[in-house]
N, C-alpha and C positions, 0 to 999 in steps of 0.2 A: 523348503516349505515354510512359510510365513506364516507363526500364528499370535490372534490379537492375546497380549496379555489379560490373566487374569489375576485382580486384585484381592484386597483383603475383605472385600465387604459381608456381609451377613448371607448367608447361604452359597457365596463362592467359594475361594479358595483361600486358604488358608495362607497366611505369610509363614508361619512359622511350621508348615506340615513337609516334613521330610522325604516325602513318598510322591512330590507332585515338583514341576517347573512352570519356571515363568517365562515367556517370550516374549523377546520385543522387536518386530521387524527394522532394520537402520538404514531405511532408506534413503535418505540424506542425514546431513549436519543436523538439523532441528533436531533431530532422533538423540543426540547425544547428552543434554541435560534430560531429557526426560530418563536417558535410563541411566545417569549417574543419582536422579531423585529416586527412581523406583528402588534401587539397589542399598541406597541409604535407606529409604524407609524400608526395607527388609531386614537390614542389618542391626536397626535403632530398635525395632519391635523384638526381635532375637535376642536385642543385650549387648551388642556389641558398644564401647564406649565413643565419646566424641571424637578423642583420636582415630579409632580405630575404623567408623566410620568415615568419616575425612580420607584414612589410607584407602578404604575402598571404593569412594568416588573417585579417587587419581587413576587406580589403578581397570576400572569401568569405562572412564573415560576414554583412557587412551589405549586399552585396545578394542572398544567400539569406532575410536577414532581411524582407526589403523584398517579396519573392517567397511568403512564408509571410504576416505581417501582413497585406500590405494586396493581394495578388493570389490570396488564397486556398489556395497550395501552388502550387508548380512542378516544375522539375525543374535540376536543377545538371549540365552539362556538362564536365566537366576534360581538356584536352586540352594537354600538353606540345607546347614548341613548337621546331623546330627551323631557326636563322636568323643561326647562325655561333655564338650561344651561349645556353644554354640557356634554358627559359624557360616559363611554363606559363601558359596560356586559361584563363578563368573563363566561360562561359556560362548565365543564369540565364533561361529562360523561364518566363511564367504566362498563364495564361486568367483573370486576373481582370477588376476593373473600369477597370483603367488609371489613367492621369493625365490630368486635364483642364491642368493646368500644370504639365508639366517641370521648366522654371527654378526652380519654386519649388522643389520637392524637393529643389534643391542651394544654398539660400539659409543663410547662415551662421547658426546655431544650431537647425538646423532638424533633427530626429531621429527615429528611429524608435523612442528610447528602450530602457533596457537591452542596448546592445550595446557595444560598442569602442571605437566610434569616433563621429560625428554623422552619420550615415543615410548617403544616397548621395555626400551631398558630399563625406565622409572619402576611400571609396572612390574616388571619381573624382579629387581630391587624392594620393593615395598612388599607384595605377594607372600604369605608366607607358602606355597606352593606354587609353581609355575611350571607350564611345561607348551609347545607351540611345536604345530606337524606344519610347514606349505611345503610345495611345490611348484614348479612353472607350470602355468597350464591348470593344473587342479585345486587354486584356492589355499585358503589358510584355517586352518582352527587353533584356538588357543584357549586355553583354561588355564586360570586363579583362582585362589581359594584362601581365605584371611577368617581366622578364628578369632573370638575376646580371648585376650591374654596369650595369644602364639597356637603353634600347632601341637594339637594334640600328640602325643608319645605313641599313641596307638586308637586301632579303631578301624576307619575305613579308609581314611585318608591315603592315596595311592593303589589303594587295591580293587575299590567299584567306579565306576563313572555309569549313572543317568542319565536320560531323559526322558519326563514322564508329561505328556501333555495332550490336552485335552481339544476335540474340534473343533476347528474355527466357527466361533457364533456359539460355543460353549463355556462357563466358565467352570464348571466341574468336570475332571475327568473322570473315567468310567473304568480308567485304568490305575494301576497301584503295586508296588513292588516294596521288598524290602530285604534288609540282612544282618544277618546278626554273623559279627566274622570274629573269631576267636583265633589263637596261635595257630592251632592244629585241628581245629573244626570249623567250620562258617558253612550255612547255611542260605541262599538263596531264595526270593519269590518273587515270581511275575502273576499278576493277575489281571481279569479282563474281564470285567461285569459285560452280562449280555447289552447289548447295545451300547448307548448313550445316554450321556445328561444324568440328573441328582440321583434315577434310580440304579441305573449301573455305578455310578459313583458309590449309594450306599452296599451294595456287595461288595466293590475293591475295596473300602475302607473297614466293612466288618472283616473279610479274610487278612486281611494285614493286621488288626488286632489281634485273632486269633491265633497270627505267625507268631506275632509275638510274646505270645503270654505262653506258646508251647514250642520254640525253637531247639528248645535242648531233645526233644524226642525227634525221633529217626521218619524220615522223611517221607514216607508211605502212613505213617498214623499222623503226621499233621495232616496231609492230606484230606484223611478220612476225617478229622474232626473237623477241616474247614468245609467239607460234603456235608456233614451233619448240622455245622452253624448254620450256612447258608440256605435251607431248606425253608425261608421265612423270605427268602430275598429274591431276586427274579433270575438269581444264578449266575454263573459264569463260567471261565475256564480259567484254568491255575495249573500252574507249575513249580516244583519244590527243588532245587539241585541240592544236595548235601556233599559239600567236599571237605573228604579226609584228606588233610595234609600230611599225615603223617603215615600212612597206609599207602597212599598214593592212587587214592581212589575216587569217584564221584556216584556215589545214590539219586540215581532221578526218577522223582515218580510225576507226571502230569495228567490231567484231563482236559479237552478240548484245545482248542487250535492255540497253543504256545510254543513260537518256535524255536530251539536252542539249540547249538551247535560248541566244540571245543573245537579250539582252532589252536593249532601246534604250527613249529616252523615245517613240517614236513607235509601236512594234510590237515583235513577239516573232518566231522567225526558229528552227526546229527544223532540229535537223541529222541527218544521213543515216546509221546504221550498216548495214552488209550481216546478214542472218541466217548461222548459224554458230555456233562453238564453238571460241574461243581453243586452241589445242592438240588438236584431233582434228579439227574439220571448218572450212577457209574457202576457198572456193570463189573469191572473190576479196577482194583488199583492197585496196580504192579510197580513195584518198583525195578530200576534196571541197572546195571553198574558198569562205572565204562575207567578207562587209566587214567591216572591227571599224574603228568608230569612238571618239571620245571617249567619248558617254555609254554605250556598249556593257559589258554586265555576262554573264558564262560562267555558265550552270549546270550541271552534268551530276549524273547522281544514277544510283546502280542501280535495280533494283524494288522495293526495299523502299521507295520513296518514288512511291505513286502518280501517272501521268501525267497527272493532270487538276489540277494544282498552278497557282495566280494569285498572281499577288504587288499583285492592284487591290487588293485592302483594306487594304495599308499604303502609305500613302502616303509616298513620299520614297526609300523603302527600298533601292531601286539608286542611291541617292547616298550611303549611310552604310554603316558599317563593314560589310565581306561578312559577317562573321558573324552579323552581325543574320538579313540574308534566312538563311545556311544555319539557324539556330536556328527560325526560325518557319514554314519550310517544313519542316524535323523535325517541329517539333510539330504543326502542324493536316495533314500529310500522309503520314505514316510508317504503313507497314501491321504492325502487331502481330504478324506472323508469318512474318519474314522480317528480315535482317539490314540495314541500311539506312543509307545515304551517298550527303551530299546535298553538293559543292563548289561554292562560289560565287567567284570571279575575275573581276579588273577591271584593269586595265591602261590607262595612261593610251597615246594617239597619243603618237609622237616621231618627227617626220617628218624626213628627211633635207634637209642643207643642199642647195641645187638647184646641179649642177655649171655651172662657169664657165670657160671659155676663157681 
């Protein structure tokens, strides 16, 4: 699903807003300075230094190149990243023919020719994150990630992957998530302002301030206070997951159509929101509790990403970087006519030392 980027201009989107992406369909070659420019002026408005943007045009380049050449056209994702300091996602999905071998791809002298740098290897070289799912047959995705001054120690880096984006012919989205991920606590939201355009945009962005100025309370009274904010706004539907890492638990409380599922290597596990309307109608909000293991991965998404989503045809895919799964449940499952965020979240167990006498 191909949507036009939206820019920094005045009443659009934001460059530096963490809670939203940018797309840029790569239908051919021309497509590849434009989104080695947009990704620089992303990273230049963020803070990023002239090195360091330089590193992330090489590294845009060539794997939108990689995306265009040998996967047919894809789409370019850009998502500023927010994790003590700044820093900016590169997301490249395609429906092409894939790789029957990976490794080689990133085999030294190995190129996609005419570009920067030498193909994906450069890229995953320069990268201060990197990680790449293909297959025969079912396309490629790849995600980068380059901070000013290196990767952060901690934060989100490895543990969420987005995509947050708005309808084609829109530049605001009406959608807006966020997280606040600590050692042994982290907190989820997905939200979904009723409809489209600036006014559902302005309810997903007051409940994401709201998330965030009260993440540290339990997952059922954020809720209630983002029903109480938004009572001025034309509403929405929201979701909160709260996982205890160290309990080995997950609190989920939602209202209206947010759809989230844990997916383990053995089974998939949907979870409960009540019917209603963040800010005009919730009749109750219950919160529900469900097990979070090791290999346990979060997805919640609004409507704009159909409920009949599988994640069987990529094999591995809940053990590699989340933004892979959010990038390729975007692509083979986002509905063209509607704004659409999909979060993916992993958290490792950290069980408590057992008390002693």
């Amino acid at each position: 699903m191909f949507q036009p980027y939206a820019g920094a201009e005045p009443g659009g989107q934001r460059a530096d807003d963490t809670t939203q992406s940018i797309a840029l369909p790569l239908s051919d070659m021309s497509r590849i300075g434009e989104a080695r420019r947009l990704a620089g002026g992303i990273g230049g408005r963020l803070g990023l230094g002239p090195a360091e943007v330089s590193d992330l045009g090489i590294v845009v380049t060539e794997i939108a190149t990689n995306a265009v050449r040998h996967g047919g056209g894809g789409e370019l994702i850009l998502r500023p990243l927010d994790g003590g300091r700044p820093g900016v996602e590169a997301l490249v999905t395609d429906r092409g023919r894939g790789m029957v071998n990976v490794a080689e791809c990133f085999r030294d002298g190995y190129s996609t020719g005419g570009t920067m740098g030498t193909g994906l290897g450069a890229a995953r070289r320069i990268a201060h994150a990197f990680d790449i799912h293909s297959q025969p047959g079912g396309g490629t995705v790849v995600v980068a990630r380059l901070w000013a001054g290196g990767a952060p120690e901690s934060g989100e880096a490895g543990k969420v992957g987005a995509v947050c984006l708005p309808v084609a012919g829109e530049t605001q989205c009406g959608d807006g998530w966020a997280a606040a991920i600590a050692e042994r606590r982290s907190v989820v939201l997905v939200v979904d302002g009723l409809g489209h355009g600036p006014n559902a945009a302005d309810a997903a962005r007051l409940a994401v301030r709201l998330f965030r100025a009260h993440a540290a309370r339990p997952a059922a009274e954020i809720l209630d206070l983002l029903h109480r904010g938004l009572q001025t706004t034309r509403g929405a539907a929201a979701a909160i997951a709260e996982i205890d890492a160290q309990r080995g638990r997950v609190c989920y409380a939602g209202i209206g159509n947010i759809g989230a599922r844990i997916v383990t290597d053995t089974g998939v596990r949907a979870l409960v929101s009540h019917n209603g309307i963040v800010g005009h109608q919730a009749r109750r909000i219950q919160p529900f509790e469900y097990p979070w293991s090791s290999d346990s991965t979060l997805i919640m998404h609004s409507d704009g990403i159909t409920g009949h989503w599988k994640t069987d045809g990529w094999p591995g895919i809940m053990h590699r970087d989340p933004a892979l799964a959010a990038g390729l449940i975007h692509r083979d499952f986002a509905r063209e006519r509607d704004d659409s965020t999909v979060v993916v979240f992993r958290h490792p167990v950290t069980r408590a030392a057992p008390v002693t006498s």
